[in-house]
Every structure is written in structure tokens, then in C-alpha cells.
C-alpha positions in Angstrom: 86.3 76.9 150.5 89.3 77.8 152.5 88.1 81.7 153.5 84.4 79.9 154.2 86.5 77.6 156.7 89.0 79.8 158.2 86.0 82.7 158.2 89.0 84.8 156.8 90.9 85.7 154.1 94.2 85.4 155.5 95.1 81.6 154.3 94.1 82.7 150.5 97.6 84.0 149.1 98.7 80.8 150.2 96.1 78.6 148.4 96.5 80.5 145.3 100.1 80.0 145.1 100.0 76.2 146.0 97.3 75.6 143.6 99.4 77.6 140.3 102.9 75.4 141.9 100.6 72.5 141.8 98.9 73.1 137.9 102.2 74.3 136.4 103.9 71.2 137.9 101.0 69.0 136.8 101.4 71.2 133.3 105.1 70.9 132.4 106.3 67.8 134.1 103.3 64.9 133.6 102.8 67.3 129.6 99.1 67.8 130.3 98.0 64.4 131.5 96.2 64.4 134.5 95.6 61.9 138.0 92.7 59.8 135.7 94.9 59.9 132.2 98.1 58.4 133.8 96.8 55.0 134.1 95.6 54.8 130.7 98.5 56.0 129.0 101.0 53.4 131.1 98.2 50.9 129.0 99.3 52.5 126.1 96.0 54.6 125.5 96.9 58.3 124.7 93.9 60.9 125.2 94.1 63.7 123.5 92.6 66.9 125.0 91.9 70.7 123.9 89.9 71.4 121.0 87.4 68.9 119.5 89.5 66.9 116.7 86.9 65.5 114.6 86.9 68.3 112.3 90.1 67.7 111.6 89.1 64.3 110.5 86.7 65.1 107.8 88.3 66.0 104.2 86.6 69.1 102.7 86.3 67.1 99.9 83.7 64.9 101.7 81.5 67.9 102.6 81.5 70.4 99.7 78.7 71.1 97.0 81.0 70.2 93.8 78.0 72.3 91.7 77.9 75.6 93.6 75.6 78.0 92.5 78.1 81.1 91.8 77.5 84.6 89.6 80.0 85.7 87.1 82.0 89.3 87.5 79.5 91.3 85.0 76.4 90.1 86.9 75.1 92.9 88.5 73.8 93.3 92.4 70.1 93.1 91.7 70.6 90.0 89.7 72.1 88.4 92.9 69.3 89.8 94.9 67.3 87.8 92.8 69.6 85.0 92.5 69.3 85.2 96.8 65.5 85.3 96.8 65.5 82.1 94.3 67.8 79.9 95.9 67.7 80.9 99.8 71.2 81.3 99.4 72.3 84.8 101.5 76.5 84.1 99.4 77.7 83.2 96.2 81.6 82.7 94.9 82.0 85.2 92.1 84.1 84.1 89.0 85.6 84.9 85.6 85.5 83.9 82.1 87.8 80.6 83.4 85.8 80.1 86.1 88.7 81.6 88.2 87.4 82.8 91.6 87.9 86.4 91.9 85.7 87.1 95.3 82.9 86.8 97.2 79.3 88.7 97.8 76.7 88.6 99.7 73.7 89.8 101.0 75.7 92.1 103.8 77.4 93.7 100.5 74.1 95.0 99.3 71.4 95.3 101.6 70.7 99.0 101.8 72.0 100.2 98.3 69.9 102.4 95.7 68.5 100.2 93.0 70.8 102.5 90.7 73.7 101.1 92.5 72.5 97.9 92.1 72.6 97.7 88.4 76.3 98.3 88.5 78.2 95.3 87.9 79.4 93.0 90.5 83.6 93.6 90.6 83.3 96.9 91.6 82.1 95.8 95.1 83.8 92.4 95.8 85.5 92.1 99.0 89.7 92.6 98.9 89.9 89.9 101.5 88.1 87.1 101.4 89.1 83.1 102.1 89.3 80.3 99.8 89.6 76.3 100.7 91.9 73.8 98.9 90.9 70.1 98.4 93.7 68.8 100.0 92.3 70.6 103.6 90.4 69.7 106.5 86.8 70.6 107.7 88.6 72.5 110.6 90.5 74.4 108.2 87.4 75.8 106.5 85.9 76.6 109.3 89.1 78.2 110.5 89.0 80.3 107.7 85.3 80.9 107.1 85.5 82.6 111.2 88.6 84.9 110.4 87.5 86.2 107.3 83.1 86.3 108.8 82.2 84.5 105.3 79.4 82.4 105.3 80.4 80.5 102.5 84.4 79.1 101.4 85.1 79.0 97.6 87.4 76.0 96.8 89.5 76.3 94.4 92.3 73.8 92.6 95.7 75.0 94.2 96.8 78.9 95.0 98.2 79.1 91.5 94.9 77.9 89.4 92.0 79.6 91.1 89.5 77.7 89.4 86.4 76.6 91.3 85.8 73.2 91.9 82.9 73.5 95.1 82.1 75.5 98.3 81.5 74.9 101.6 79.3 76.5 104.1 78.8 76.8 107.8 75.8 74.6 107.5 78.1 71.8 106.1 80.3 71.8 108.4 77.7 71.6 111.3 76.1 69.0 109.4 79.4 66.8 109.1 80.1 67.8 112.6 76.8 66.4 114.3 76.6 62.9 112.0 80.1 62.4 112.6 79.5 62.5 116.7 76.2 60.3 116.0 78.6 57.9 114.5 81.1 58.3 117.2 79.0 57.5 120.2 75.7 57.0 119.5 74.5 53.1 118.9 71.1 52.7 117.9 
């Protein structure tokens, strides 16, 4: 607004350093709170601002599927293929014997391979890295972790030392968890 006033660009150096003085000033010394936050928080209201926090409100225990549909390790590709085109599922948490989770796979992990391929068993194509959810976690952590590692779904297992599945979560869930706890938030009906 300023060059549009001044019909030049002369004053702009100055505006730019005034307005950083003024949001580093607003930044460090009121801590983030702003002209219209002030008041409320002399009531003794705190808002909190950033990300969205009622993820972190919702226990993964609340949101998992407790009987996942998983394959074991000698399982081959083809029979998950089928597995996908039976359930509509496109990932599946791959365990042992103990029902120890040892990976993931999905569709992405077997799209364009020969059928010979495919009738090799499963372990020889799980991922190295791959994420897995504890109980005691948030729905923000899983979808924390389901982003950095590009997994569609999040085996959860008992603790880091017993890897034994107990559910899984998906995107879908989360989502889901995410949209009916905003409806319950601030929609009446």
C-alpha cells in the first residue's frame, strides 16, 4: 500500500524494517499473543495457536482396528494381490510365527513384477524402514509417522521390545477421528 501511495518505491526499505522490528517485538516479548489474545489471557483464557491440537487429543487406541487383516512372512506376493483385490485394502502389516511384526507391503511393492517374482515369498521384499505405533501414542503421532515413512497403514505393536501386533491404523482413521472430533467441537445440531 505504501509504494501505491507514495507512487514509489522509495519509502519500502523502511516499511519492511518497521514491520520485522514490529513482529519480532510482538514475537519475543508479548510470546506469540497478539492485540485480540491479550485481553483474554489477563481473563485467564490461554489460546493456543500453530498446528491443529486435536490430534493430539485422540489416543490411537481409540481409532485402531484391534483385528487387522495382516499376511504372514512365507505368504507370497500374488497371495497379497489377491488378499488386496478381496479386501480393498492397497497395505497389510507382515508378521511371524509370534505374530511379531517384521514389515510392511503393499501394493507400490508389487505392482509391475513378473508373476514368477510374485510367487516368491514375502520377506525377501519387505521394506528396511518402515513405522510402527505404540498404544500409549497419540493420533498425531501416527500420523506423524505414517507422513515420514509414506505408509498408508501404521502397525501397532505392544512396546519396542515385544513387537507383537495388537491393531493398525490408517490414514482413513485418522481423517475419520479428525472430522467427528471437529463435529463434536463446534457443531450443535
Amino acid at each position: 500500500m505504501v509504494a501505491e501511495l507514495t507512487r514509489g518505491y522509495a519509502l519500502l526499505p523502511g516499511v519492511i524494517t518497521s514491520a520485522t522490528t514490529s513482529f519480532l517485538t510482538a514475537r519475543f516479548i508479548l510470546k506469540g499473543s497478539s492485540v485480540y489474545t491479550l485481553k483474554l489471557e489477563r481473563r485467564g483464557l490461554h489460546v493456543k495457536t500453530g498446528h491443529p491440537v486435536i490430534l493430539e487429543t485422540i489416543p490411537v487406541g481409540e481409532i485402531m482396528t484391534t483385528k487387522p487383516v495382516f499376511v504372514y512372512k512365507w505368504n507370497t506376493l500374488k497371495y497379497v494381490e489377491e488378499l488386496v483385490a478381496e479386501t480393498g485394502h492397497d497395505c497389510f502389516p507382515v508378521v511371524d510365527e509370534q505374530m511379531n511384526v517384521l514389515g510392511i507391503v503393499g501394493i507400490k511393492d508389487f505392482l509391475n513384477l513378473s508373476h514368477r517374482i510374485k510367487a516368491l515369498p514375502i520377506e525377501r521384499f519387505l521394506r528396511k524402514e518402515y513405522g510402527v505405533g505404540y498404544l500409549n501414542e497419540t493420533a498425531q503421532d501416527a500420523f506423524e509417522k505414517l507422513m515420514k515413512h509414506d505408509q498408508n497403514l501404521l502397525p501397532i505393536i505392544e512396546s519396542p521390545e515385544n513387537k507383537r501386533l495388537i491393531g493398525v491404523v490408517t490414514k482413513r482413521d485418522i481423517y475419520k477421528a479428525y472430522y467427528r472430533a471437529l463435529k463434536e467441537m463446534y457443531i450443535e445440531e
